[in-house]
C-alpha positions as CSV (number, residue, x, y, z in Angstrom):
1,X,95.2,-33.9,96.0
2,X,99.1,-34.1,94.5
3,X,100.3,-35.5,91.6
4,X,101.8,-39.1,92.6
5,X,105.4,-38.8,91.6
6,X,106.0,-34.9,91.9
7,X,103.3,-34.3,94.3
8,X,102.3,-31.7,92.1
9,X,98.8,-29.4,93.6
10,X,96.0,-30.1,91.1
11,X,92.4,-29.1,91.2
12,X,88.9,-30.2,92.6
13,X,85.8,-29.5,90.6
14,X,84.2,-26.6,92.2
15,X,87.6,-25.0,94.3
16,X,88.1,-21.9,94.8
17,X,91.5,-19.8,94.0
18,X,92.3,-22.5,91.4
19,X,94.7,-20.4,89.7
20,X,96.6,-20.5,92.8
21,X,97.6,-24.4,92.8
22,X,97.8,-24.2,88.7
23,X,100.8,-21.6,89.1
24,X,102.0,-23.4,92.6
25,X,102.2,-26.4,89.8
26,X,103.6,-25.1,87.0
27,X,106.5,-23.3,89.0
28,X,107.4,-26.5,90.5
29,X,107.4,-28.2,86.8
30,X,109.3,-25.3,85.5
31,X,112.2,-26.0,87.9
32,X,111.9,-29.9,88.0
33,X,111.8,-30.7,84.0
34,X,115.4,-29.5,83.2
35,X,116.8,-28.9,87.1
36,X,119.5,-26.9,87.6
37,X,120.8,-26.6,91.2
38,X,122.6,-23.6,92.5
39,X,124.4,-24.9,95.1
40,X,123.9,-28.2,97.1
41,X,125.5,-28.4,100.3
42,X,124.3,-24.9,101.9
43,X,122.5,-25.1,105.3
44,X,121.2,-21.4,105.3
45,X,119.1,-19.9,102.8
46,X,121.6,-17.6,100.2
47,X,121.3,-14.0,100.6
48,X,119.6,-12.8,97.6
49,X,118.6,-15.4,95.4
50,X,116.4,-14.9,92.0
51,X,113.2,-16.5,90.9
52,X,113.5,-19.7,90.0
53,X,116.5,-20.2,91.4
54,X,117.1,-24.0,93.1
55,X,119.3,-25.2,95.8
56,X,119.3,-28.9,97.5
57,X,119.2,-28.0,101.3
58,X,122.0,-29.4,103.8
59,X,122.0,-31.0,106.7
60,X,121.0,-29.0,110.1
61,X,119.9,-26.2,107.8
62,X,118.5,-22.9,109.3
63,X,116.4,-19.9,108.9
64,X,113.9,-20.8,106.4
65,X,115.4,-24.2,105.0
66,X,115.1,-25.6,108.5
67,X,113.6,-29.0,108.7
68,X,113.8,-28.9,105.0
69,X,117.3,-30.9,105.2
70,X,117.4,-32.8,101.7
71,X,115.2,-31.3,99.9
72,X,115.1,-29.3,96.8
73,X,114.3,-25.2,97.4
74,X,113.0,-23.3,94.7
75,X,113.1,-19.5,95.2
76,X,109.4,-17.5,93.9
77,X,108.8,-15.3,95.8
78,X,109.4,-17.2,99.2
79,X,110.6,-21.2,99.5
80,X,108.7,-24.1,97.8
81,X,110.6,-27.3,99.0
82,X,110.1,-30.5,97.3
83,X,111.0,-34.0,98.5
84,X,113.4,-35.7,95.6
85,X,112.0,-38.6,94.2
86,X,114.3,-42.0,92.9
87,X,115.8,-41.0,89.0
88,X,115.2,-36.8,89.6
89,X,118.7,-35.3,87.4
90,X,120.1,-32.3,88.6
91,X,123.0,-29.9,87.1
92,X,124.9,-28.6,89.9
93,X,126.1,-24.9,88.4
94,X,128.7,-24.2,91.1
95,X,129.8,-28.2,91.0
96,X,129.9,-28.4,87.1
97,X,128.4,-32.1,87.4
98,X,125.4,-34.1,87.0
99,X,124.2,-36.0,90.1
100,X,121.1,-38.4,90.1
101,X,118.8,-39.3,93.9
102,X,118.3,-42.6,94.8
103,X,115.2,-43.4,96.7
104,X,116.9,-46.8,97.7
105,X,119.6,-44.7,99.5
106,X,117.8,-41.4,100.3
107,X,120.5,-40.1,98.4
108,X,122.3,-37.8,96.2
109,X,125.5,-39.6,93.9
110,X,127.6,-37.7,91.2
111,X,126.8,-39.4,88.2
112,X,130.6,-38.7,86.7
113,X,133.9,-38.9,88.7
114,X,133.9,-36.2,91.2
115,X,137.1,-34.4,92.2
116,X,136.3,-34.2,95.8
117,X,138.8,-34.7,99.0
118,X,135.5,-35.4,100.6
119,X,134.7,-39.2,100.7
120,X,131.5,-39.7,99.2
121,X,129.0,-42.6,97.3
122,X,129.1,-43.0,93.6
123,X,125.8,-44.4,93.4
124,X,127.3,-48.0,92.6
125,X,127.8,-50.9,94.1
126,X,130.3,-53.4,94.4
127,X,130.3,-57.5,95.5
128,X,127.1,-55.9,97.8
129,X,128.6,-53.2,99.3
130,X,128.8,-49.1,98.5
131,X,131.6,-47.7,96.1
132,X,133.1,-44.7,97.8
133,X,135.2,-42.3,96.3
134,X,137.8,-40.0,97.9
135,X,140.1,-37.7,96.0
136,X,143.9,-36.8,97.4
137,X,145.2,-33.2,95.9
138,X,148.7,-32.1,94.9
139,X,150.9,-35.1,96.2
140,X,154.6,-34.8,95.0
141,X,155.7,-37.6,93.1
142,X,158.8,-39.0,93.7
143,X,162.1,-39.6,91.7
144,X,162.4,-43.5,92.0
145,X,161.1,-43.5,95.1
146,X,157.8,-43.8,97.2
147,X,155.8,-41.1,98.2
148,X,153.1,-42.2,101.2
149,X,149.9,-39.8,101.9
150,X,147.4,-41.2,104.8
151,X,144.2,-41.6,103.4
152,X,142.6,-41.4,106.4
153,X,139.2,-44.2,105.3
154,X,138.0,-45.7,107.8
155,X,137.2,-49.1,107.5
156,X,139.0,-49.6,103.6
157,X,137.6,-52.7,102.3
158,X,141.0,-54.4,100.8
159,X,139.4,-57.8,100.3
160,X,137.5,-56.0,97.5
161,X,139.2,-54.1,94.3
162,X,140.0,-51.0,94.7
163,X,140.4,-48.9,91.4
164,X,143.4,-45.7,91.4
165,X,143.3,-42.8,88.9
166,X,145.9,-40.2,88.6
167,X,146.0,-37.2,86.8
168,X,149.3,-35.7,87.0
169,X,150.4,-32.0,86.8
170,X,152.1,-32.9,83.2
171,X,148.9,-34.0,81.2
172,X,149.5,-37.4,82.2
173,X,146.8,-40.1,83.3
174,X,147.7,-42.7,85.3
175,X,145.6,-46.4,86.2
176,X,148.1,-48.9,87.3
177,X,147.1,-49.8,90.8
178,X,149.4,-52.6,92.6
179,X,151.2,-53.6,89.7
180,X,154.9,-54.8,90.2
181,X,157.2,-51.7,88.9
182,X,158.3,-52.7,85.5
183,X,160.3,-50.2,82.4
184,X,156.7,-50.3,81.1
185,X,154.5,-49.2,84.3
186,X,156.5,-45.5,85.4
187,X,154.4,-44.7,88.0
188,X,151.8,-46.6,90.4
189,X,150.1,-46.9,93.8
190,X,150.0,-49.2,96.3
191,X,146.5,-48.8,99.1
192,X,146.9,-50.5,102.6
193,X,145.1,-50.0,105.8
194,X,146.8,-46.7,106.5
195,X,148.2,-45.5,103.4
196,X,148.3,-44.9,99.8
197,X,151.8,-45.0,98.1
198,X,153.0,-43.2,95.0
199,X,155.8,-45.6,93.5
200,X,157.5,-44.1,90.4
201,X,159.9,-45.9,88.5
202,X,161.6,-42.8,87.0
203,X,162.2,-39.3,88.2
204,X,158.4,-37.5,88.9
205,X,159.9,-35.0,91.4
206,X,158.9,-32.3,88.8
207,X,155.1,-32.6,89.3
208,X,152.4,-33.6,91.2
209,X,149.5,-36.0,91.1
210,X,145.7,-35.5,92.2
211,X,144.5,-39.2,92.7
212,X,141.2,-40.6,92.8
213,X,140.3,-43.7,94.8
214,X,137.4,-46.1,94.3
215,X,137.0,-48.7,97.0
216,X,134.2,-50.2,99.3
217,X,134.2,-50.4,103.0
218,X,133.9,-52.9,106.0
């Protein structure tokens, strides 16, 4: 018998070695209530981990974690693994971010902006389809000028709105996406099929912008 949500061990009346599923239980709570993650992206178990200690496993993992792909490993002693359930929290220590499962999705989503050039979910939807993010690093801003970076998305949805944020090398955040370059608006982006364009109205050739992009695909 397991709990139904956690699939926590409990006990049987007469069983033997109960102790053992009462601690198998209450090591799995102890890491679950307030979950802190490690690392979530490793495919191999880490070389010398501590008790208590949680990673989510990646995919095609190896050595111990294999077949465990997905699931959360806590370290005691040897691997417990434990299948995520829809609304399980996690801290990710190395990450510095909150992410949240989704059982609808099978699932993990950042549950603030994540900085990442890797294109990922954000856990929301938009008009029916997945949000994706994808961040672009260090991209020189031009002095009146346009400055065009591949983005590389396959399958950019631009019948549906697709939101821009910059943060720029001098402190500066930017959110003007497609806007016609006015004295007001100093710096924007344009998104097409292919690209995404940095259009400054002033001279920006002194810094450099890391950009984040919000869009859904086809």
């Amino acid at each position: 018998m397991a709990t139904p949500i956690l699939s926590l061990p409990t006990l049987t009346e007469g069983q033997t070695n109960s102790e053992t599923n009462v601690n198998n239980a209450l090591i799995a709570l102890d890491a679950l209530a307030a979950l802190r993650i490690e690392d979530n992206d490793l495919t191999a178990p880490p070389g010398s981990p501590t008790a208590g200690q949680c990673y989510i496993v990646g995919g095609s993992a190896t050595g111990d974690w294999a077949g465990e792909d997905g699931k959360v490993a806590i370290y005691n002693n040897g691997w417990v693994f434990k299948s995520p359930v829809g609304g399980l929290t996690a801290f990710v220590h190395d990450e510095k971010e909150l992410i949240c499962y989704s059982s609808a999705e099978s699932a993990w989503f950042p549950m603030q902006p994540r900085w990442s050039t890797v294109e990922h979910w954000t856990g929301a939807y938009r008009e029916g389809s997945k949000v994706y993010a994808k961040c672009f690093e260090n991209i020189a801003c031009p002095n009146a000028a346009t400055t065009t970076t591949a983005h590389s998305i396959t399958g950019l949805d631009l019948a549906k709105h697709i939101d821009f944020e910059a943060s720029m090398s001098n402190g500066t955040v930017v959110s003007e996406l497609n806007q016609a370059a006015t004295s007001s608006i100093r710096i924007y982006a344009q998104v097409d099929a292919a690209n995404l364009d940095i259009v400054a109205a002033g001279n920006y050739s002194a810094y450099t912008a890391d950009v984040r992009l919000t869009y859904c695909r086809t």
